[in-house]
CHARMM internal coordinates of N, CA and C (Angstrom, degrees):
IC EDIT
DIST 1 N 1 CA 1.4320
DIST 1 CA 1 C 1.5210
ANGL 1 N 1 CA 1 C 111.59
DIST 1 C 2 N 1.4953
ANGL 1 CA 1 C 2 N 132.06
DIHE 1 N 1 CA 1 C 2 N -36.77
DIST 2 N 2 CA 1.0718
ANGL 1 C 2 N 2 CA 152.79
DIHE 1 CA 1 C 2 N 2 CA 162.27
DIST 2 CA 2 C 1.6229
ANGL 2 N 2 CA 2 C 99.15
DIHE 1 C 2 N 2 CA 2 C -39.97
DIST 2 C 3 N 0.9507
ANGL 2 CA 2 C 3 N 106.69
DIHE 2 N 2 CA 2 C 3 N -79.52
DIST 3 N 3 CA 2.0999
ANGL 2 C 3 N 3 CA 125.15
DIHE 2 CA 2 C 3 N 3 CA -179.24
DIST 3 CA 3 C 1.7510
ANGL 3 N 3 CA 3 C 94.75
DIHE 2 C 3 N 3 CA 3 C -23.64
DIST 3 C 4 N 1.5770
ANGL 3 CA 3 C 4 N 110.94
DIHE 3 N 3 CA 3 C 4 N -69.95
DIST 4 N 4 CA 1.5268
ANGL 3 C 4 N 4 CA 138.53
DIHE 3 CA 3 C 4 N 4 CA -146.15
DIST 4 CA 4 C 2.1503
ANGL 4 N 4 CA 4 C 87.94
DIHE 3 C 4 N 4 CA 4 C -76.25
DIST 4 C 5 N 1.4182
ANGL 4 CA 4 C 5 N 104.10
DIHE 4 N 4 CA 4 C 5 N -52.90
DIST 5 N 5 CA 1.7008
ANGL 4 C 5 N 5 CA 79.15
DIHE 4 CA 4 C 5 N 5 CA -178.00
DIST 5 CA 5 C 1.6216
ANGL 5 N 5 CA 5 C 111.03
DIHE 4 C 5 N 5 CA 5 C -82.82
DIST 5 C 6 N 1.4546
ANGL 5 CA 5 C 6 N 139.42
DIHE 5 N 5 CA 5 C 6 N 4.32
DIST 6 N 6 CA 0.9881
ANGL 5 C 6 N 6 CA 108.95
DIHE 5 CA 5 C 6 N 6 CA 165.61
DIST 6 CA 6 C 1.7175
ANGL 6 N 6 CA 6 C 116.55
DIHE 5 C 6 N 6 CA 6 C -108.44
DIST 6 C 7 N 1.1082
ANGL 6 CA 6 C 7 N 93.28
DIHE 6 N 6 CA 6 C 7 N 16.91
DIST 7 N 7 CA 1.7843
ANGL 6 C 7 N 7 CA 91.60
DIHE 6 CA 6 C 7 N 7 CA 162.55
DIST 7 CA 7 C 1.2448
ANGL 7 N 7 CA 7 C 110.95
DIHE 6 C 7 N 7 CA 7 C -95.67
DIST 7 C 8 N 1.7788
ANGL 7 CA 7 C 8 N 113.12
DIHE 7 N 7 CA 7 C 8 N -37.73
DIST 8 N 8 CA 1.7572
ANGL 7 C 8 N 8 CA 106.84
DIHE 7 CA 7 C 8 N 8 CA 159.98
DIST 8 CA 8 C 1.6729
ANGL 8 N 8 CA 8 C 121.47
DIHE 7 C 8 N 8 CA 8 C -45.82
DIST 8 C 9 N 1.3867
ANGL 8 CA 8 C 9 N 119.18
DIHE 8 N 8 CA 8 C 9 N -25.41
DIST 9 N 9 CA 1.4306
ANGL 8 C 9 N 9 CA 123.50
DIHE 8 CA 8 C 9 N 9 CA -175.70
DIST 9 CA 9 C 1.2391
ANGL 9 N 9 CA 9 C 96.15
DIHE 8 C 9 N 9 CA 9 C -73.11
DIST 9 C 10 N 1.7223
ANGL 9 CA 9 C 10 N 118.36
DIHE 9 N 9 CA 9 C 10 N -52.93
DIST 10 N 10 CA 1.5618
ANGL 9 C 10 N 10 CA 97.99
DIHE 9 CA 9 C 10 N 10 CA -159.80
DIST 10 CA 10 C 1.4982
ANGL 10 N 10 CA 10 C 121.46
DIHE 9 C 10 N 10 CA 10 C -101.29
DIST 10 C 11 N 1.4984
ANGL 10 CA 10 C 11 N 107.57
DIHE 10 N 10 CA 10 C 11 N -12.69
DIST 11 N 11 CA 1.6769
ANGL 10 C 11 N 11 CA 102.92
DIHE 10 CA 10 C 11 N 11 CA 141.90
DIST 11 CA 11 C 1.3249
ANGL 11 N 11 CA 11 C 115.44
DIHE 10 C 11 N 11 CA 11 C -38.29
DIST 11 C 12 N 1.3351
ANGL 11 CA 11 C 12 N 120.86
DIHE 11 N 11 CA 11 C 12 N -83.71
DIST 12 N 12 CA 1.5523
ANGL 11 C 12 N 12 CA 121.31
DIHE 11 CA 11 C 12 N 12 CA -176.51
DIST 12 CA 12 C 1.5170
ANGL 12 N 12 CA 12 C 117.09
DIHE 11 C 12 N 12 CA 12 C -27.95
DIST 12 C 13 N 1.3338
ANGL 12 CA 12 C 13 N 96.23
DIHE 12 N 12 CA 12 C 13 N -45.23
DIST 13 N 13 CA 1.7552
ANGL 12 C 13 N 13 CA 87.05
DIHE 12 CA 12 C 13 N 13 CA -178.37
DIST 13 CA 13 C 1.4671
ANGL 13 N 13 CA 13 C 117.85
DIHE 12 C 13 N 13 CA 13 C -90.25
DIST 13 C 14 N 1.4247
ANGL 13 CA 13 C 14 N 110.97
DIHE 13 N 13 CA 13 C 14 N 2.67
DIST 14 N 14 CA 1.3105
ANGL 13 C 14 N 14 CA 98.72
DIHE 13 CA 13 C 14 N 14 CA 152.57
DIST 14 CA 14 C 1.4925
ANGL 14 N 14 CA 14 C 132.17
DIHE 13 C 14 N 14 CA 14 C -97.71
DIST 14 C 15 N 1.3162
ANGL 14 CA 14 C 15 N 92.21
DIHE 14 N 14 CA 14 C 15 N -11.64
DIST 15 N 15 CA 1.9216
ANGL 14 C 15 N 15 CA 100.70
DIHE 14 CA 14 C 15 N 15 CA 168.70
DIST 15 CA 15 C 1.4249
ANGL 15 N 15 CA 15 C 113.34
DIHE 14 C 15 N 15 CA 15 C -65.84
DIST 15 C 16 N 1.5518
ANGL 15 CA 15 C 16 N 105.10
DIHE 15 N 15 CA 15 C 16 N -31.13
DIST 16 N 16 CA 1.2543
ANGL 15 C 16 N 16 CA 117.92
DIHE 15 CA 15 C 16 N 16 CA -171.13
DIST 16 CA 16 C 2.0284
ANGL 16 N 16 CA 16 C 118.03
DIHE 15 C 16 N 16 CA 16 C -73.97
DIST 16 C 17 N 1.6874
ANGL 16 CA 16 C 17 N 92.75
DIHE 16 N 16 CA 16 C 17 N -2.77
DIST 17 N 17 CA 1.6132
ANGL 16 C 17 N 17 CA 89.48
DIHE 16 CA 16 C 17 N 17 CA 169.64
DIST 17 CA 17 C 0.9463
ANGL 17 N 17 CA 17 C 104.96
DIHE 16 C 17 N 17 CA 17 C -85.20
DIST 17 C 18 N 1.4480
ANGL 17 CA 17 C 18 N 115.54
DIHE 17 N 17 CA 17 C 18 N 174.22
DIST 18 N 18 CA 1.5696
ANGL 17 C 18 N 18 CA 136.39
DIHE 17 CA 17 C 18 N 18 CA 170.52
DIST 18 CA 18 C 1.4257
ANGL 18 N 18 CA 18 C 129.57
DIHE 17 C 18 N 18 CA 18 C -64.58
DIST 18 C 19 N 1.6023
ANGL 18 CA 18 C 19 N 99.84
DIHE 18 N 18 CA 18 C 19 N -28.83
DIST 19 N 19 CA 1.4232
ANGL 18 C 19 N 19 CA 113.81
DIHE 18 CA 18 C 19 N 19 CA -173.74
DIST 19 CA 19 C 1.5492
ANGL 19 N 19 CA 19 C 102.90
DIHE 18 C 19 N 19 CA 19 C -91.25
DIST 19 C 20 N 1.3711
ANGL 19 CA 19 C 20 N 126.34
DIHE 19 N 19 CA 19 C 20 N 15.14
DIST 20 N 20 CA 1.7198
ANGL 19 C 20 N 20 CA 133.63
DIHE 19 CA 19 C 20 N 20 CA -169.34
DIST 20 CA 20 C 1.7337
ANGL 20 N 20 CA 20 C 87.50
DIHE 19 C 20 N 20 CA 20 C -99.44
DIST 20 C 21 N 1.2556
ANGL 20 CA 20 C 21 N 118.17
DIHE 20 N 20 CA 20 C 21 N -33.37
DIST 21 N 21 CA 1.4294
ANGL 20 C 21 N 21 CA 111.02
DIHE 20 CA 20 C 21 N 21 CA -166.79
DIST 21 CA 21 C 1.8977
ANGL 21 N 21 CA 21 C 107.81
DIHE 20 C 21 N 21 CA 21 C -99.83
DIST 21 C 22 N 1.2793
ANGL 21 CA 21 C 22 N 90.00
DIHE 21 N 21 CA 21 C 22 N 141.32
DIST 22 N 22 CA 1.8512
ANGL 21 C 22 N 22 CA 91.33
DIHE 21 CA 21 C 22 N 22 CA 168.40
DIST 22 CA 22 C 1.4564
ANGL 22 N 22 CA 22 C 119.18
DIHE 21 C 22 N 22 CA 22 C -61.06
DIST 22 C 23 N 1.3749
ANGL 22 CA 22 C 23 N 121.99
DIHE 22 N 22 CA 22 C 23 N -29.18
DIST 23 N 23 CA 1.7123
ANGL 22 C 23 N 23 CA 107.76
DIHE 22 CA 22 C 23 N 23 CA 176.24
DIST 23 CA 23 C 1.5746
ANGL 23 N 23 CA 23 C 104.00
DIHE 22 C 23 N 23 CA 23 C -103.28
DIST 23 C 24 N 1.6197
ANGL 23 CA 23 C 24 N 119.28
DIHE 23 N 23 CA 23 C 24 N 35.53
DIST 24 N 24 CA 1.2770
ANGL 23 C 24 N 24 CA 107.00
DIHE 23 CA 23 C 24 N 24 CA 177.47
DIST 24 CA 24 C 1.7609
ANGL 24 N 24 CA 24 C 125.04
DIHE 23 C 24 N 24 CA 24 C 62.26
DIST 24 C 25 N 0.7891
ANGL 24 CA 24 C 25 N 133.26
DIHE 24 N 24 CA 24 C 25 N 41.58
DIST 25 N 25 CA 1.3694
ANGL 24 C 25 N 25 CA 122.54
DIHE 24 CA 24 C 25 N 25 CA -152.69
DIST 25 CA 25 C 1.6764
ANGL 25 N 25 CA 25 C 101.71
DIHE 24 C 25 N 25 CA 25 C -148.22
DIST 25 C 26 N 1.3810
ANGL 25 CA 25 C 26 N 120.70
DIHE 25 N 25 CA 25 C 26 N 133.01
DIST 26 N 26 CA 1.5567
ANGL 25 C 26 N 26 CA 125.20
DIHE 25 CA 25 C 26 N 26 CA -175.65
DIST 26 CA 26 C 1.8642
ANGL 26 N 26 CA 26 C 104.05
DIHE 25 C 26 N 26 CA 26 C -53.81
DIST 26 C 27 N 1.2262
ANGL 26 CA 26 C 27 N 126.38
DIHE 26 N 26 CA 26 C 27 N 142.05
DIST 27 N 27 CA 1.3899
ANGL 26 C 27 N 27 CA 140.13
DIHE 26 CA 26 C 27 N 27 CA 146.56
DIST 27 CA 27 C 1.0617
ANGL 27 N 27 CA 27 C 134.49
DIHE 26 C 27 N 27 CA 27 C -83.46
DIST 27 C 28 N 1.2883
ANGL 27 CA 27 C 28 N 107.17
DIHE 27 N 27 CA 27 C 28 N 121.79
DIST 28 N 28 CA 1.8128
ANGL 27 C 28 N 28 CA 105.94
DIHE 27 CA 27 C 28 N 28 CA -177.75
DIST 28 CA 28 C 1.2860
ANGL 28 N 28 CA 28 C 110.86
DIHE 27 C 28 N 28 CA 28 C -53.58
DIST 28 C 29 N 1.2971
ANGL 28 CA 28 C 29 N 100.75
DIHE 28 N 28 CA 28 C 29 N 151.45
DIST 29 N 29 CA 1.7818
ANGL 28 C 29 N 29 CA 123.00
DIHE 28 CA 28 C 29 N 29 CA -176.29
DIST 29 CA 29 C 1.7920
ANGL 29 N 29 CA 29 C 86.76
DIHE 28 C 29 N 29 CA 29 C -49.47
DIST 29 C 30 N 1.1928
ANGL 29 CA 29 C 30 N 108.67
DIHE 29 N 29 CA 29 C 30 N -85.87
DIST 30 N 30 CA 1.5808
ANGL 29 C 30 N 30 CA 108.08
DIHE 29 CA 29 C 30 N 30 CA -170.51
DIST 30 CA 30 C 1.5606
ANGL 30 N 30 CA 30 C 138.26
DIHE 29 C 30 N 30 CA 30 C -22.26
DIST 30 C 31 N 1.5905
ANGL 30 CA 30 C 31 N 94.91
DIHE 30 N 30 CA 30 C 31 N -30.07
DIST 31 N 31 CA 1.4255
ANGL 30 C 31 N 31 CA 104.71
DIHE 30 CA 30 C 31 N 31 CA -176.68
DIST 31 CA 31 C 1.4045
ANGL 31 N 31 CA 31 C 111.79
DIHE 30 C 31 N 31 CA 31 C -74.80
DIST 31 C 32 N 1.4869
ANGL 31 CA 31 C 32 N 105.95
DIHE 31 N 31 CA 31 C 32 N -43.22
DIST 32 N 32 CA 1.7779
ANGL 31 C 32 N 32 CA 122.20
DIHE 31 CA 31 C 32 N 32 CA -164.21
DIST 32 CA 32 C 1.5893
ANGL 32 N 32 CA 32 C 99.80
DIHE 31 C 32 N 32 CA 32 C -72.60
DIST 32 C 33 N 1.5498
ANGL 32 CA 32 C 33 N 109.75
DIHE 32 N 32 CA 32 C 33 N -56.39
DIST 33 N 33 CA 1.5605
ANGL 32 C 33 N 33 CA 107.48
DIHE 32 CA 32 C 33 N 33 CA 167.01
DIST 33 CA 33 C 1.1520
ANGL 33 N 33 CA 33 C 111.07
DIHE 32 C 33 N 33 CA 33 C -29.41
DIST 33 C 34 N 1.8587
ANGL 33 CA 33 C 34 N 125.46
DIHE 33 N 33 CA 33 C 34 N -92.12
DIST 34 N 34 CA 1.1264
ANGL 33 C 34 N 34 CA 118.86
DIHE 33 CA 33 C 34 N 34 CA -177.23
DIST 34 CA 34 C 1.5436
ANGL 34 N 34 CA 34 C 127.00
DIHE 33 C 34 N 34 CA 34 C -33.36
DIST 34 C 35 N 1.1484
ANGL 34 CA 34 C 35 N 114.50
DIHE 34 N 34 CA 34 C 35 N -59.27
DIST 35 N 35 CA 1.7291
ANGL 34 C 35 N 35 CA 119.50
DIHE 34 CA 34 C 35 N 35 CA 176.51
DIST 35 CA 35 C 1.9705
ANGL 35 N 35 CA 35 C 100.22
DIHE 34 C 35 N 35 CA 35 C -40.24
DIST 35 C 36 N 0.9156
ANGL 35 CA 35 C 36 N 99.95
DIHE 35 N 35 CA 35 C 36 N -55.63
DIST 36 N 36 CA 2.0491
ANGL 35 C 36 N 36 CA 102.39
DIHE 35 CA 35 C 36 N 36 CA -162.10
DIST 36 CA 36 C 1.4541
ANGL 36 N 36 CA 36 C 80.15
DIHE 35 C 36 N 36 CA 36 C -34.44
DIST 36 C 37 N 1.7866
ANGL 36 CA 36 C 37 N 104.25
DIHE 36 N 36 CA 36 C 37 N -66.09
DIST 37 N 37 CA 1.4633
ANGL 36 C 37 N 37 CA 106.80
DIHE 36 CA 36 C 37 N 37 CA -134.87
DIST 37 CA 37 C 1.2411
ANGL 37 N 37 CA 37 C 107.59
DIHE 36 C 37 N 37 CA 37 C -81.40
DIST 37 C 38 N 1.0374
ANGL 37 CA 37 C 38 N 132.52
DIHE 37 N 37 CA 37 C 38 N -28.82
DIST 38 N 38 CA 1.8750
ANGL 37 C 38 N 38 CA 146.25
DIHE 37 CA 37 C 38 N 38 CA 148.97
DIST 38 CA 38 C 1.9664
ANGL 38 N 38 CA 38 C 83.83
DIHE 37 C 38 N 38 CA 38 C -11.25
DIST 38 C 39 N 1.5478
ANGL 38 CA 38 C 39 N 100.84
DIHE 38 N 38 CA 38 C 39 N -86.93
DIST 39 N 39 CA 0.9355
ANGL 38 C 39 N 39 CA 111.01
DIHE 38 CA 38 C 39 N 39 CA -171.04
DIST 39 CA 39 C 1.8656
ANGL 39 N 39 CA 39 C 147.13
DIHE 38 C 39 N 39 CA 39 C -63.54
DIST 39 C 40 N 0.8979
ANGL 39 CA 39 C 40 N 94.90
DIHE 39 N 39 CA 39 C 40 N -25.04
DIST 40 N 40 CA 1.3626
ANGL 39 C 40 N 40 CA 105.06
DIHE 39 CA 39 C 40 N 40 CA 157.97
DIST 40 CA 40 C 1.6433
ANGL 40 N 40 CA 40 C 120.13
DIHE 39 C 40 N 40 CA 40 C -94.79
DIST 40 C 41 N 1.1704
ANGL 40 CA 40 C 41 N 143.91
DIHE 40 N 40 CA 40 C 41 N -15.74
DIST 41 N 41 CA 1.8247
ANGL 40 C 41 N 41 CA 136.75
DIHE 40 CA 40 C 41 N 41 CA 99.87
DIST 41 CA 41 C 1.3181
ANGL 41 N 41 CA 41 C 135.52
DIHE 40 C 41 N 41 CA 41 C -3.62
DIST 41 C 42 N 1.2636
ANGL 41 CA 41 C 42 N 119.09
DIHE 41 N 41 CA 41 C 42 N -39.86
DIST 42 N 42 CA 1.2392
ANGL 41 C 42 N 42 CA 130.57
DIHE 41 CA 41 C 42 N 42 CA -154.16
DIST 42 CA 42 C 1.1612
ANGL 42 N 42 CA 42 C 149.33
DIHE 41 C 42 N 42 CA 42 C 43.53
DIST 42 C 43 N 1.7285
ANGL 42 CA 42 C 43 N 91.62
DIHE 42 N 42 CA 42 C 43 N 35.16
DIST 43 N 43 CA 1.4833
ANGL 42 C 43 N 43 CA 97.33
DIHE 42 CA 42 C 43 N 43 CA -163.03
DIST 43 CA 43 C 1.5049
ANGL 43 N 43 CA 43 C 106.83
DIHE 42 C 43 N 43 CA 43 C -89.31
DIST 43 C 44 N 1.7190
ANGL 43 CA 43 C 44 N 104.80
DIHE 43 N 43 CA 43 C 44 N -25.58
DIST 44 N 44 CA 1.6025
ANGL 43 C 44 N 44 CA 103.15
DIHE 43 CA 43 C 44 N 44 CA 171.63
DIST 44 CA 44 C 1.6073
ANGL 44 N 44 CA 44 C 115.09
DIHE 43 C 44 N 44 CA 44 C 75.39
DIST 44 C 45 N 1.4191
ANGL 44 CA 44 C 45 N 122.21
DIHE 44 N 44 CA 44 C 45 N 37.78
DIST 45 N 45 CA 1.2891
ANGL 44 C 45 N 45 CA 135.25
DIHE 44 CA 44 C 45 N 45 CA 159.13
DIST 45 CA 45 C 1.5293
ANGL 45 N 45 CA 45 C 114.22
DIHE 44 C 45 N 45 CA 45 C -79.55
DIST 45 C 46 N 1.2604
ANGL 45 CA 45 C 46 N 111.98
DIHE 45 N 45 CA 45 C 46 N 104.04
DIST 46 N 46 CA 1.5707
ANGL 45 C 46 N 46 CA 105.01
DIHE 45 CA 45 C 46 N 46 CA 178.61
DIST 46 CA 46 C 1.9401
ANGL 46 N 46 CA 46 C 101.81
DIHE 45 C 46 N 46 CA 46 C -74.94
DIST 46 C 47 N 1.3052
ANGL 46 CA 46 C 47 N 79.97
DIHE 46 N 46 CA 46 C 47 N 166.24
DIST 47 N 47 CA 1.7005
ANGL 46 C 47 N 47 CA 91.28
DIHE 46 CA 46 C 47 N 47 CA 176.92
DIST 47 CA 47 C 1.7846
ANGL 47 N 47 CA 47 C 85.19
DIHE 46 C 47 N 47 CA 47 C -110.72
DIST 47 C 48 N 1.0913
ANGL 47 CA 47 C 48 N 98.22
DIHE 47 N 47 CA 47 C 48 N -69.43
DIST 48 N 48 CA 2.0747
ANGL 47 C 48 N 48 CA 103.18
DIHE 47 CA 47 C 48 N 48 CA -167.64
DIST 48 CA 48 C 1.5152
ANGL 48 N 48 CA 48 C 90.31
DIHE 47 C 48 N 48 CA 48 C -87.60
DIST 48 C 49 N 1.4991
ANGL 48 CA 48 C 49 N 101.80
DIHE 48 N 48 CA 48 C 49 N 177.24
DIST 49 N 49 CA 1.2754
ANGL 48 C 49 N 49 CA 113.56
DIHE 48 CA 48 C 49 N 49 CA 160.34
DIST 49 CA 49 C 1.5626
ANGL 49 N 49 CA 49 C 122.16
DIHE 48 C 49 N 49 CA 49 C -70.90
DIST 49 C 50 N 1.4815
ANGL 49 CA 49 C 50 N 115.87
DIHE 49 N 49 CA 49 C 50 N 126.04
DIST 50 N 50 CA 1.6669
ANGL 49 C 50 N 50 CA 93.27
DIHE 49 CA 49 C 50 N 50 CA -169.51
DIST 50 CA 50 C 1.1890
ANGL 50 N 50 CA 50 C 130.95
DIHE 49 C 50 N 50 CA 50 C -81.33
DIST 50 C 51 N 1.8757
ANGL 50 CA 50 C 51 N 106.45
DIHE 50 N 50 CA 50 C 51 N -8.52
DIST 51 N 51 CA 1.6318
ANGL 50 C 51 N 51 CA 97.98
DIHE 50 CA 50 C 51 N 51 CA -177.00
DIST 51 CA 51 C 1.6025
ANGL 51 N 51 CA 51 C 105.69
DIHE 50 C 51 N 51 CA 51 C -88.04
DIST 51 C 52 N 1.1063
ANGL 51 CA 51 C 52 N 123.63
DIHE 51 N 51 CA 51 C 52 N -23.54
DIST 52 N 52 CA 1.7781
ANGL 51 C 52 N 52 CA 122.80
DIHE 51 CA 51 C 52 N 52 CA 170.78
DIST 52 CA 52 C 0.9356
ANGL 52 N 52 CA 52 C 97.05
DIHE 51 C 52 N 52 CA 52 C -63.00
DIST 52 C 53 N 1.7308
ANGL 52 CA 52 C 53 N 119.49
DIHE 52 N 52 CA 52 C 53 N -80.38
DIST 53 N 53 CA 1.4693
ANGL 52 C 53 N 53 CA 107.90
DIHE 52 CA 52 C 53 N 53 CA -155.49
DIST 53 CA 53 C 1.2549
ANGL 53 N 53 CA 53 C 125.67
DIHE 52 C 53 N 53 CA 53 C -39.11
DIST 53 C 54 N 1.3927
ANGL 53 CA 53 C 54 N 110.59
DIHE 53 N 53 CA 53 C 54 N -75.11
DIST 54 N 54 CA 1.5359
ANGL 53 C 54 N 54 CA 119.86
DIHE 53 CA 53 C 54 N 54 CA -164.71
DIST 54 CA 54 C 1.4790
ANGL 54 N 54 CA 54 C 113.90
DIHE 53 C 54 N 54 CA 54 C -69.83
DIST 54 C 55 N 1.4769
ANGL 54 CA 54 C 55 N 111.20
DIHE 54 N 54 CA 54 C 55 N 154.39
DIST 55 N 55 CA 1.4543
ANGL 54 C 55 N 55 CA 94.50
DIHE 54 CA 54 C 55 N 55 CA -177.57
DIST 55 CA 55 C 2.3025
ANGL 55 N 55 CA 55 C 113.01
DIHE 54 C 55 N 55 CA 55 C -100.17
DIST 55 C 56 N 0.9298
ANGL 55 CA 55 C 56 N 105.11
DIHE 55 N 55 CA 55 C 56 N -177.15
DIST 56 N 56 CA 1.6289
ANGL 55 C 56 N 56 CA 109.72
DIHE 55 CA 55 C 56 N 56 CA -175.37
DIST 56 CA 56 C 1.7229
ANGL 56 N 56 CA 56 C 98.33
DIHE 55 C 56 N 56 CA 56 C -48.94
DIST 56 C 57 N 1.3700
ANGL 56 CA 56 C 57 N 112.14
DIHE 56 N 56 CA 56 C 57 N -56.29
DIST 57 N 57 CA 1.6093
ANGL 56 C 57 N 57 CA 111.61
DIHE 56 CA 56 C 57 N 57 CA 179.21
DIST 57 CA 57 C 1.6150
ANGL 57 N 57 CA 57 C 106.18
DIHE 56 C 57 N 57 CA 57 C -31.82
DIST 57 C 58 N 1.0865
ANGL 57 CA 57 C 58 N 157.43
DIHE 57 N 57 CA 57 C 58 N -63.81
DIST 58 N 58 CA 1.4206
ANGL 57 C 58 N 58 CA 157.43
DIHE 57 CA 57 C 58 N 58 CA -179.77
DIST 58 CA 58 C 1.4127
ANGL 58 N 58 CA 58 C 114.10
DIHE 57 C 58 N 58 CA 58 C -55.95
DIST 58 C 59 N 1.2511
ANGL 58 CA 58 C 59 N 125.68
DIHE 58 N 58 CA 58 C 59 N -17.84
DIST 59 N 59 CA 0.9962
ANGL 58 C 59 N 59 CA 123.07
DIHE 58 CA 58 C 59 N 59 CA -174.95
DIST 59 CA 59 C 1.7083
ANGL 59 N 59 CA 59 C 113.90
DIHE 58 C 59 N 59 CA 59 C -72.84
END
COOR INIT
IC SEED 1 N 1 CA 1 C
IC BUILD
């Protein structure tokens, strides 16, 4: 459980740069949270659309 919340921390804070999004632009705490953990879960609930939002760097 230790492992699983601190990769949710540092996903988040990397969603949470500027250069994670295609128009450059900060992400709300909420979105990046959800997205990490969406994603490292695998449950694969987008919050945004993922090919607009985010930019190629995240991929």
């Amino acid at each position: 459980m230790v492992y699983f919340g601190a990769l949710i921390i540092i996903v988040t804070g990397l969603l949470l740069l500027p250069i994670s999004t295609s128009d450059i632009i900060f992400t709300n705490f909420p979105v990046a949270f959800f997205t990490a953990v969406s994603a490292l879960s695998t449950c694969g609930i987008p919050v945004v659309n993922t090919g607009e939002y985010w930019s190629t760097w995240c991929s």
